[in-house]
TORNU-953351 format. One record per atom (N, C-alpha, C): residue in three letters; x, y, z negated. Coordinates in steps of 0.02 Angstrom, whole numbers, plus 50000, padded with zeros to 5 digits. Layout:
N
AlaXYZ;...
//
This chain:
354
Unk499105133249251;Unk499195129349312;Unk498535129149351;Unk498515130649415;Unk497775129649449;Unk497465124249439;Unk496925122249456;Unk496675117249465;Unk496525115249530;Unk496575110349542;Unk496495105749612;Unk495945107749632;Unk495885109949701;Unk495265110249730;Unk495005106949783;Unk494155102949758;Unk494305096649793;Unk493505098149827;Unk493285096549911;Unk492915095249959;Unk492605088749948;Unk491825087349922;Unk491635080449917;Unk491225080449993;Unk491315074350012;Unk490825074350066;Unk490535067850084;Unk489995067650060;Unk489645061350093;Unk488665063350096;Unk488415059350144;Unk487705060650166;Unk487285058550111;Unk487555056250041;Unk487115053550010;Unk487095058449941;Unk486425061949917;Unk486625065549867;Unk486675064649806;Unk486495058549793;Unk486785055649726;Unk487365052549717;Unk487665050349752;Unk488255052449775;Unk488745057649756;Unk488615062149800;Unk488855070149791;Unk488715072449727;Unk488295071149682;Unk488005074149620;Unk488315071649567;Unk488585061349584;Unk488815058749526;Unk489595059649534;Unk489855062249591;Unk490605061849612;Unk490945066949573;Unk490515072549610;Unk490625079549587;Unk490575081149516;Unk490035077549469;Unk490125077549409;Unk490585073849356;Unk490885070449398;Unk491515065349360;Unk492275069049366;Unk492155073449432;Unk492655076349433;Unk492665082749414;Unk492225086549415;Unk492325090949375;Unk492515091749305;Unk492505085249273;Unk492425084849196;Unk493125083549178;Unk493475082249226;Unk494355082149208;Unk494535088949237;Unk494805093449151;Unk495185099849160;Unk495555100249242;Unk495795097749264;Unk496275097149318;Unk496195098749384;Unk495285097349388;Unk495025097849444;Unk494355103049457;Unk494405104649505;Unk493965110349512;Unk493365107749591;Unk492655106349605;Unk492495104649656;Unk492155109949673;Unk492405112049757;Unk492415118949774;Unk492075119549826;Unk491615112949835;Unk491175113049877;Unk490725104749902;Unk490345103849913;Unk490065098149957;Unk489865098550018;Unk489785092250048;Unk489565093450136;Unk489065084750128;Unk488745086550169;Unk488285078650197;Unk488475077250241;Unk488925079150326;Unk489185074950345;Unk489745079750372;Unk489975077550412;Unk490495078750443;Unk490865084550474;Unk490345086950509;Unk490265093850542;Unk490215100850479;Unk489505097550438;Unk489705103550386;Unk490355105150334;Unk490725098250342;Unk491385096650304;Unk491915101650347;Unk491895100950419;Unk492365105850464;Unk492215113150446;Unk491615114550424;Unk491345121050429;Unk491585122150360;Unk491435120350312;Unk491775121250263;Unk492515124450214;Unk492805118550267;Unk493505118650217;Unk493985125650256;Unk493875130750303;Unk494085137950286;Unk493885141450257;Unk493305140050216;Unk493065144850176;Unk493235140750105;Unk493215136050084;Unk493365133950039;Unk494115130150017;Unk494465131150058;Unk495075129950043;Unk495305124549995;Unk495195119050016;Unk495235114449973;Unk496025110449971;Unk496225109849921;Unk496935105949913;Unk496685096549942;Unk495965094049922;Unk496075089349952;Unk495105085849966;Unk495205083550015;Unk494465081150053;Unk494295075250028;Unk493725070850000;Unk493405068449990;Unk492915065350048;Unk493225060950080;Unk492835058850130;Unk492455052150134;Unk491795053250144;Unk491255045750156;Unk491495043350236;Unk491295038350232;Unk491605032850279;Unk491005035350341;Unk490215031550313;Unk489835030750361;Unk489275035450324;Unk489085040550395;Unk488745045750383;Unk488505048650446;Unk487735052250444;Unk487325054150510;Unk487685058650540;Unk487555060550616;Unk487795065150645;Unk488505064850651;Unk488975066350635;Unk489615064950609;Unk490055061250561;Unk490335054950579;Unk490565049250524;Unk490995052550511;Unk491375046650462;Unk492045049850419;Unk492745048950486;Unk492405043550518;Unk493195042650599;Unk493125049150626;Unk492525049950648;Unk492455055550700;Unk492615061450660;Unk492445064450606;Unk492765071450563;Unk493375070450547;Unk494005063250535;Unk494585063350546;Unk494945065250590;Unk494535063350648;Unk494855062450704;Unk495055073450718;Unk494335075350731;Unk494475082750727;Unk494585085550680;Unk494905084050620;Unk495105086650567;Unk495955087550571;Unk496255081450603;Unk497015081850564;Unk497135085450628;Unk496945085950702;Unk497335089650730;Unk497555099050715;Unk496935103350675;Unk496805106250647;Unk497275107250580;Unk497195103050547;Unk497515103150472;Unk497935095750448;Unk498355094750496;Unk498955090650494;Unk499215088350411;Unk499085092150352;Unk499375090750295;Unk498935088750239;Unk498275092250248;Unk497665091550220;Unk497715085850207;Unk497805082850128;Unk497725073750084;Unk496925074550123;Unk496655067850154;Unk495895066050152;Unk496085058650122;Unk495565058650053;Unk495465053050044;Unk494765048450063;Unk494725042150117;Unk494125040950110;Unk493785036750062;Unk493395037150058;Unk492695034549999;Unk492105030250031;Unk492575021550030;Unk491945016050074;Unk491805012650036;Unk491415009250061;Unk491035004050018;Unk491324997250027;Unk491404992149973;Unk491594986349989;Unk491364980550041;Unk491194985250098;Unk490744979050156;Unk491274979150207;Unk491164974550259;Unk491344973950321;Unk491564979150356;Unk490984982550366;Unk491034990250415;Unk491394991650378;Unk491034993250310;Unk491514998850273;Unk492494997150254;Unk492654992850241;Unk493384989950267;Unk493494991150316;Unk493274988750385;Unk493534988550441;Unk493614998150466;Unk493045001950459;Unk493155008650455;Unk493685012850431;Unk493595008750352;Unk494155012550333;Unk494995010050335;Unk494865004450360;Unk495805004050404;Unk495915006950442;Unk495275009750503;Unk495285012750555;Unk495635017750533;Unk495225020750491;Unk495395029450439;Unk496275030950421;Unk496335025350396;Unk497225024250398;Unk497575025650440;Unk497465023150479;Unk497935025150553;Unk497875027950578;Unk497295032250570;Unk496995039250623;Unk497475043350569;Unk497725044450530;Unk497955048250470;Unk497565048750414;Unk497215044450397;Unk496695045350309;Unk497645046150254;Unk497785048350204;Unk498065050150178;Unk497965042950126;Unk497535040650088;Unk497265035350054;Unk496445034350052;Unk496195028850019;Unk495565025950027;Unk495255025749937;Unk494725024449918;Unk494335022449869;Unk493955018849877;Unk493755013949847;Unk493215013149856;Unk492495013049810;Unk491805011949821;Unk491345014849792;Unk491285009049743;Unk490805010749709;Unk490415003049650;Unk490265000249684;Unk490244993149650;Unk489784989649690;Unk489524982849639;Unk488664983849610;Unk488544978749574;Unk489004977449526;Unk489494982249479;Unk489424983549401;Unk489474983249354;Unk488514983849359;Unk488064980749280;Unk487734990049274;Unk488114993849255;Unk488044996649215;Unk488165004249265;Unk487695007249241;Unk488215018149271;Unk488655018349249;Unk488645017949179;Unk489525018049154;Unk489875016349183;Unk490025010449194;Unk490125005449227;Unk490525008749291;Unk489965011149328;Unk490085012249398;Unk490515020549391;Unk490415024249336;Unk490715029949341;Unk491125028949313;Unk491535024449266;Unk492115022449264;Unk492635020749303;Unk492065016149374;Unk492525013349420;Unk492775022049462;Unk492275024649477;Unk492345029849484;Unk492965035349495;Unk493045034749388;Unk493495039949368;Unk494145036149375;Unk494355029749386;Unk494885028749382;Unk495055027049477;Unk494565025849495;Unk495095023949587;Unk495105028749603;Unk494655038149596;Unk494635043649637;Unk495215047449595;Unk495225049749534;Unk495595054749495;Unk496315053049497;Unk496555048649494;Unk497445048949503;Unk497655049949602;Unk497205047249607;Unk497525049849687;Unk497385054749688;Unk496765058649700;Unk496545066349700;Unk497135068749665;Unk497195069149587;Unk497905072149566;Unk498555068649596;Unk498885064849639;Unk499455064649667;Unk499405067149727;Unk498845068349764;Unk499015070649809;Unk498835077849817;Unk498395080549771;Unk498375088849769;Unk498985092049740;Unk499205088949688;Unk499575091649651;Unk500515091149719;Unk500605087049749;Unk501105088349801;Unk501495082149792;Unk501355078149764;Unk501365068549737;Unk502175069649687;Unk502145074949641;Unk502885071949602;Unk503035066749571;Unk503155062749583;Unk503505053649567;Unk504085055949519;Unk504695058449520;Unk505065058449469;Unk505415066349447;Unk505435068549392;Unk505815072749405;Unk506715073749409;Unk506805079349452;Unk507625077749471;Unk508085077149394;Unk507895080849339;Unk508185077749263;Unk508375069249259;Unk507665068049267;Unk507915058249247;Unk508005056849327;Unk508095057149364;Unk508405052649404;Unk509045049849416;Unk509055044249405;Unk510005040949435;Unk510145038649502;Unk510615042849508;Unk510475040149566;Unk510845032349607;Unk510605031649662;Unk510615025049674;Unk511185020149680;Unk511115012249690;Unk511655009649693;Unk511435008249781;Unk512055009849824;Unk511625008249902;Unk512185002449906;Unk512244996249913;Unk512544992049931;Unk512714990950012;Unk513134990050052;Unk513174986750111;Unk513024978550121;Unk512844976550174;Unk512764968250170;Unk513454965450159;Unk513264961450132;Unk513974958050088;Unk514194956450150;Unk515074954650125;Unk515194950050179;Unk515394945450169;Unk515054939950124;Unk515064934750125;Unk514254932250136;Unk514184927350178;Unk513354930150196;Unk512954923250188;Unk512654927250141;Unk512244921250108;Unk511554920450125;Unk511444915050132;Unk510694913350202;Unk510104915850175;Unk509614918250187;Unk508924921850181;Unk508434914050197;Unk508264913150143;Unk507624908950177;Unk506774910450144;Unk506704917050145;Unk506144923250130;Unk506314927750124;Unk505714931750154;Unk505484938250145;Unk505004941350112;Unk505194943550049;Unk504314948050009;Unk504454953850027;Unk503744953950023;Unk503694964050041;Unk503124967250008;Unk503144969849948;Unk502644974149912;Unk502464980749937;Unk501824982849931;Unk501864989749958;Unk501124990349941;Unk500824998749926;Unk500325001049912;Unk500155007049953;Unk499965013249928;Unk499825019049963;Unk500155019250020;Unk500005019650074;Unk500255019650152;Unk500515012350169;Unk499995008650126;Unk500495001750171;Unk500074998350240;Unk499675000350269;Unk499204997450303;Unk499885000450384;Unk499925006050362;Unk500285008250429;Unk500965006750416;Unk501225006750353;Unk501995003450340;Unk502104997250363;Unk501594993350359;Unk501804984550374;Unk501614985150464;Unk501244987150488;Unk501064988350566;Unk501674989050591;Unk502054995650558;Unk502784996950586;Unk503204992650577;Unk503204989250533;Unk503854985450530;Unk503704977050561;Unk503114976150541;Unk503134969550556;Unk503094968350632;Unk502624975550659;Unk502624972550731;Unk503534972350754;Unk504034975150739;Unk504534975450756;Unk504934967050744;Unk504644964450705;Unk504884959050691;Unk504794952650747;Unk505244949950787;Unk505344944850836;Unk505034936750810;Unk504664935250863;Unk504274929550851;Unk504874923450827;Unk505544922150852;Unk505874917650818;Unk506234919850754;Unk505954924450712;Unk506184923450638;Unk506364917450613;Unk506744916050566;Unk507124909950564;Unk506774909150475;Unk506394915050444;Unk505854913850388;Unk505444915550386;Unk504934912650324;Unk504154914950326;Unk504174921050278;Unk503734927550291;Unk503714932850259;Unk503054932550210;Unk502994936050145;Unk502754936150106;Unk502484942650094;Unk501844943350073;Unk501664953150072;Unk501284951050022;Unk501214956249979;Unk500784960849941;Unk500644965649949;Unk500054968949977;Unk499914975849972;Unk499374975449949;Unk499304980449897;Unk498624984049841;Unk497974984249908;Unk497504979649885;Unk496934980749920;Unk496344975049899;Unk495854977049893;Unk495194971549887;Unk495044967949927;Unk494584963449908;Unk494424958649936;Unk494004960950028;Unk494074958250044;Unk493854958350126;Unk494404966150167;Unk494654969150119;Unk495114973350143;Unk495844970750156;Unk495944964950124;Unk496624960350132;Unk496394957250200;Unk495914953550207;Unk495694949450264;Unk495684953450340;Unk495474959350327;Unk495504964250407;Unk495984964450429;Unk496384965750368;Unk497104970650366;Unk497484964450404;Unk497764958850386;Unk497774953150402;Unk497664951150490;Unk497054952450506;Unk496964950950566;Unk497104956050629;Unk497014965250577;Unk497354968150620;Unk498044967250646;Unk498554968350593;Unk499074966850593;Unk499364960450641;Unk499144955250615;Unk499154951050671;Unk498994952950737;Unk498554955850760;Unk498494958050845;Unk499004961850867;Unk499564965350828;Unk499814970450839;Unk500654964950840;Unk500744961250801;Unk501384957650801;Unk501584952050825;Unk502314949750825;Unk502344945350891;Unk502374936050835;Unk502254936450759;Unk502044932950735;Unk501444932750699;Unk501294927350670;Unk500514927150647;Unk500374930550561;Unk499984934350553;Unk499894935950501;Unk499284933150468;Unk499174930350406;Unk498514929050404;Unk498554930050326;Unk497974928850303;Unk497844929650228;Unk497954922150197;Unk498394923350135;Unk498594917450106;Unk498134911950084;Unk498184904650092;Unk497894902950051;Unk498174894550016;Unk497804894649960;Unk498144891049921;Unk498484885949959;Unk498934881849927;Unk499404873449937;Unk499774873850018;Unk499754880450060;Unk499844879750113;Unk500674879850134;Unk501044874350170;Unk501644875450157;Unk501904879850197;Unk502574884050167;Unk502724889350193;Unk503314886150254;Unk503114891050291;Unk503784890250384;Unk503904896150418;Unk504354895150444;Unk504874899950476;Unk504094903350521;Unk504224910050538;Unk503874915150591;Unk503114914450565;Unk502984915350505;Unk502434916450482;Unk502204923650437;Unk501774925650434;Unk501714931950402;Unk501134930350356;Unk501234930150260;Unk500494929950227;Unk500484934150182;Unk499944934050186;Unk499624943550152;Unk499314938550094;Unk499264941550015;Unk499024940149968;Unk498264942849964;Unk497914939249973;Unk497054940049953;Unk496964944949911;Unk496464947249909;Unk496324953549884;Unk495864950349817;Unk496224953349770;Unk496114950149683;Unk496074942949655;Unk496714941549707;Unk497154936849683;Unk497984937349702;Unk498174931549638;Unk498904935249648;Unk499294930849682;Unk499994929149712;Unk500224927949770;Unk500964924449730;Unk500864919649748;Unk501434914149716;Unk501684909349767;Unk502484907749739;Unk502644901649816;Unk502884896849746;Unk502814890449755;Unk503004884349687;Unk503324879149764;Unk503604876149705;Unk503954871649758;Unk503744863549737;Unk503664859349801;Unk503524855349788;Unk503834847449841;Unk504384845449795;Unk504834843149806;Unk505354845349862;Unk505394845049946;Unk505824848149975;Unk505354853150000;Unk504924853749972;Unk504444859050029;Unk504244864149992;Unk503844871450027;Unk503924876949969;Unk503094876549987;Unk502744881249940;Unk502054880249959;Unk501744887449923;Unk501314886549964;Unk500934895049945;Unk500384892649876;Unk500284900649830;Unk500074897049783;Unk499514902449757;Unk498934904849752;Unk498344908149738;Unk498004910449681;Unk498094913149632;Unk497714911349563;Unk497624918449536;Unk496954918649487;Unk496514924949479;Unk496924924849388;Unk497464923249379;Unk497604927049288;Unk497774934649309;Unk497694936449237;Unk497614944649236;Unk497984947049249;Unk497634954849288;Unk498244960049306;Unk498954960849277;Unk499214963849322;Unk499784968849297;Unk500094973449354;Unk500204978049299;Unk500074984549325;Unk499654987549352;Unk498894985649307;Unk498234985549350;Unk498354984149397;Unk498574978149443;Unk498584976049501;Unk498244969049517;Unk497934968549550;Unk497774960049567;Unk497664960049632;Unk498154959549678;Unk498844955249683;Unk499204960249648;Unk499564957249612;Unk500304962649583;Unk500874959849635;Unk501374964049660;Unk502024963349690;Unk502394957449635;Unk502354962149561;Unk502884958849526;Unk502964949049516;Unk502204948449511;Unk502244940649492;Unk502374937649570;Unk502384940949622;Unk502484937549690;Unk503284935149685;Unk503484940549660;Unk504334942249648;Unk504654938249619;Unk504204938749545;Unk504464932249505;Unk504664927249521;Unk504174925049556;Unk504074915149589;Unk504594916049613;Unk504504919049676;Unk505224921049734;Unk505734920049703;Unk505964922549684;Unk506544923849610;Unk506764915549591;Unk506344914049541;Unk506374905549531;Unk506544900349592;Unk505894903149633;Unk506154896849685;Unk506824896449735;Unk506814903849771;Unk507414905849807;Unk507954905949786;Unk507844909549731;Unk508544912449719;Unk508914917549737;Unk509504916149769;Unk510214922249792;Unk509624922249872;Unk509394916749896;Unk509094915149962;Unk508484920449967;Unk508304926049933;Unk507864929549929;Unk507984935549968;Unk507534940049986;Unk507564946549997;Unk506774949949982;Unk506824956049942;Unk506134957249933;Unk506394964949955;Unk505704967449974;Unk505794974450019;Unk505064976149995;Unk505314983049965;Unk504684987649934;Unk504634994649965;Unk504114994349979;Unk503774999450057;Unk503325005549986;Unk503045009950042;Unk502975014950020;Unk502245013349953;Unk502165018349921;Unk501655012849845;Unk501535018749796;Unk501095018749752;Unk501005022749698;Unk501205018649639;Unk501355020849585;Unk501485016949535;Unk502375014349524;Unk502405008449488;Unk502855005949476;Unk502964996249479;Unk502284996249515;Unk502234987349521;Unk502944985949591;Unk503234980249558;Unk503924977149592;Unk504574978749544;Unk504434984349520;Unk505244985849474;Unk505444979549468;Unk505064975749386;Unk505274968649361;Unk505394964549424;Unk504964965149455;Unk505284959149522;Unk505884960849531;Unk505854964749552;Unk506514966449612;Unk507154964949533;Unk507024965249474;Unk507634964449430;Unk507604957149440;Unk506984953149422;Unk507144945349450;Unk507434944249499;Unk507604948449538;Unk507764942549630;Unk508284945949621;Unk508624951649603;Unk509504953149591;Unk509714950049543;Unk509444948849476;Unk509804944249425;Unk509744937249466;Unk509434932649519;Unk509494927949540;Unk509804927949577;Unk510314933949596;Unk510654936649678;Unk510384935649732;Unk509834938549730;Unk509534939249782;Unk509624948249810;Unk509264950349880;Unk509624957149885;Unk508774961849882;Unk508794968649881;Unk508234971649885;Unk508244979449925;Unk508044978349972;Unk507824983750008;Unk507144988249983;Unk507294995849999;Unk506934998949969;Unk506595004650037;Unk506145007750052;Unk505925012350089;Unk506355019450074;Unk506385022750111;Unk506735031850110;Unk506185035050075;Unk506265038350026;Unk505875043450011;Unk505265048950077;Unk506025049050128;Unk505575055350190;Unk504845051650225;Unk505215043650227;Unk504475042950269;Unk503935035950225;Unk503995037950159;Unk503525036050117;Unk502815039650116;Unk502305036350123;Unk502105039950099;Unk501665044650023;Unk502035038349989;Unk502105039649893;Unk502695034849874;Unk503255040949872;Unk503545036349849;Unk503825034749762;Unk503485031149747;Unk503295029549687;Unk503365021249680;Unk503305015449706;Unk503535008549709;Unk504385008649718;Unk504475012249794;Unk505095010249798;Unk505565016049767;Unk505245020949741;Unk505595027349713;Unk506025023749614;Unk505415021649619;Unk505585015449555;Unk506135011649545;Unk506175007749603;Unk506795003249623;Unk507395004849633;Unk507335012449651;Unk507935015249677;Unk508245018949631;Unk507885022749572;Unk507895026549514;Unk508335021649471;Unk508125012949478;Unk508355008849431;Unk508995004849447;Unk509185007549519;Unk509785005949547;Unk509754998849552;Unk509354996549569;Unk509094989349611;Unk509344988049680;Unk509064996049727;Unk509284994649802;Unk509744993849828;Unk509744989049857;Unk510494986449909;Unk510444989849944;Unk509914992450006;Unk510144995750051;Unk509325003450037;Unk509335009750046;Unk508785011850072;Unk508685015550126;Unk508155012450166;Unk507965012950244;Unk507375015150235;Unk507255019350294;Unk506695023450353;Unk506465015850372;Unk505635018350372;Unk505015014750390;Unk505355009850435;Unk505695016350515;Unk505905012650574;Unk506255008850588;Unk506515009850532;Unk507315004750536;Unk507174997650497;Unk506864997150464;Unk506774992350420;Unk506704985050426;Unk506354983350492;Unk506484980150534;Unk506944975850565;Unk507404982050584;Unk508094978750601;Unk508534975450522;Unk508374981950480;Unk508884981050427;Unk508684973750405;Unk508154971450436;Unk507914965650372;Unk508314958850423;Unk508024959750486;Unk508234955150542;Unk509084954750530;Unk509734961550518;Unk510224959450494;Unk510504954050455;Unk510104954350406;Unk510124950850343;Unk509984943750354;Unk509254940950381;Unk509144936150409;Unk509504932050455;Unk509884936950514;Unk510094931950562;Unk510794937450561;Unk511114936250504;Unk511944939250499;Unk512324939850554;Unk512374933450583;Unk512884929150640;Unk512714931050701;Unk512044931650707;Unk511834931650768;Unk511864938350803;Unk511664943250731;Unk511324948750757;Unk512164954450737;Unk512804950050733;Unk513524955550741;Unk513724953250798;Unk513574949550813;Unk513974943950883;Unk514654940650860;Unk514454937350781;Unk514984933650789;Unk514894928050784;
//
């Protein structure tokens, strides 16, 4: 089987020296070249033919925006993953990177303890994406797959009073799409998880919000939940609603991962599950992995319903490929539609004209 051939590029050469040596050391991967910034990265990758780019955020002469920017018109399919640092710029850059087309993000060490340490963090946020996305992202093979249960909306219609929405790999531009579609008199408050660190939940958050016709903000603890609200789970913490007497309330807390996740989808789900009930809807957007399955079995064993993303315009589909494999999904919808499909559900009556 070939090995992946992978373009490192950043201005810093220890950097380039410790990247390139972590990845080379997994059979799988082959690094078939470096660049310091941007321009030599363009110059590069026809001669080196790389299955997937390695891109630094902030770099001389040519950043990682500006070599995106003239990169995808050029090479439209080319995975670039970028590689920022946990700061301000470096977040805010690399959301930018998202929506210009970055494929996915990493991010660098930061304070540790240890090299190990840091080349650990290393080998585990760069090497499974690099391999899903060189390799052509296979999520399941067609042997085990079952295929799905697609439900229609019942017609007996039972009231929605939430919305969760888990999502990972491509969710920065998945939730943009859907949520801006979403109408400022929603009649509930929406709930998100998407895989991301700390100060990368908070951007994401305020971008999103500029873009939609309700408020999005980053969760925080005891806050009670209301109709036309949008909250994003903090970045390494996990995302709970408890109820407290007639009122529902947002709920914050750092216990351990799952599914190496912190926020995990699933424990968002859970709560949901408990508190809602049949009154639930959770919707799992495009994602690597398998965080939400168990949810999404909580909020249908509570009869609640679960929407899932289309395979075509995922862009890993691997969260909701999960859901759908396990015959969970009530309905599965395109990015574009999702929106409406959800607003159906929510406002039944309103939105058949009867």
């Amino acid at each position: 089987m070939p090995k992946i051939r992978v373009l490192v590029v950043d201005d810093a050469v220890l950097v380039r020296s410790r990247v390139s040596k972590i990845l080379a050391s997994d059979p799988q991967l082959e690094v078939v070249g470096v660049a310091a910034n941007g321009r030599i990265a363009l110059g590069k990758i026809p001669q080196v033919n790389p299955d997937v780019v390695l891109l630094d955020v902030e770099m001389p002469d040519m950043n990682g925006l500006e070599t995106l920017a003239a990169l995808r018109p050029i090479y439209p399919h080319l995975p670039v993953i970028m590689f920022s640092t946990s700061t301000y710029t470096g977040a805010s850059a690399t959301l930018e990177a998202l929506s210009l087309g970055a494929s996915d993000y990493a991010t660098k060490p930061s304070n540790l303890g240890s090299v190990e340490a840091a080349n650990e963090h290393i080998r585990q946020e760069l090497i499974p994406k690099i391999k899903l996305f060189g390799a052509g992202m296979p999520i399941f093979s067609p042997a085990t797959q079952a295929p799905a249960v697609v439900l229609s909306i019942p017609n007996k219609i039972i009231p929605v009073d939430v919305v969760a929405i888990g999502v990972s790999t491509g969710g920065p531009n998945a939730l943009a799409e859907l949520l801006s579609k979403i109408p400022a008199d929603v009649s509930v408050p929406i709930l998100i998880v998407q895989h991301m660190p700390p100060m990368f939940t908070k951007l994401l958050a305020e971008r999103l919000s500029s873009k939609c016709s309700i408020p999005v903000r980053e969760a925080i603890d005891g806050v009670e939940l209301a109709a036309g609200q949008a909250w994003l789970a903090p970045g390494d913490f996990h995302l709970i609603v408890q109820r407290d007497g007639n009122k529902v309330r947002l709920g914050v807390h750092q216990a351990p991962p799952e599914n190496s996740c912190r926020p995990a989808v699933d424990v968002l789900l859970r709560s949901v599950a408990q508190v809602y009930g049949a009154s639930a809807i959770a919707v799992i957007l495009t994602g690597m992995g398998q965080d939400g399955l168990h949810g999404c079995q909580c909020i249908r064993e509570a009869g609640g319903q679960v929407l899932a993303q289309d395979e075509a315009s995922s862009v890993v589909w691997g969260m909701p490929g999960f859901v759908v494999n396990a015959g969970l999904a009530d309905r599965i919808v395109p990015i574009e539609q999702m929106a409406d499909e959800i607003m159906q559900r929510v406002h039944p009556v309103q939105r058949s004209g009867l």
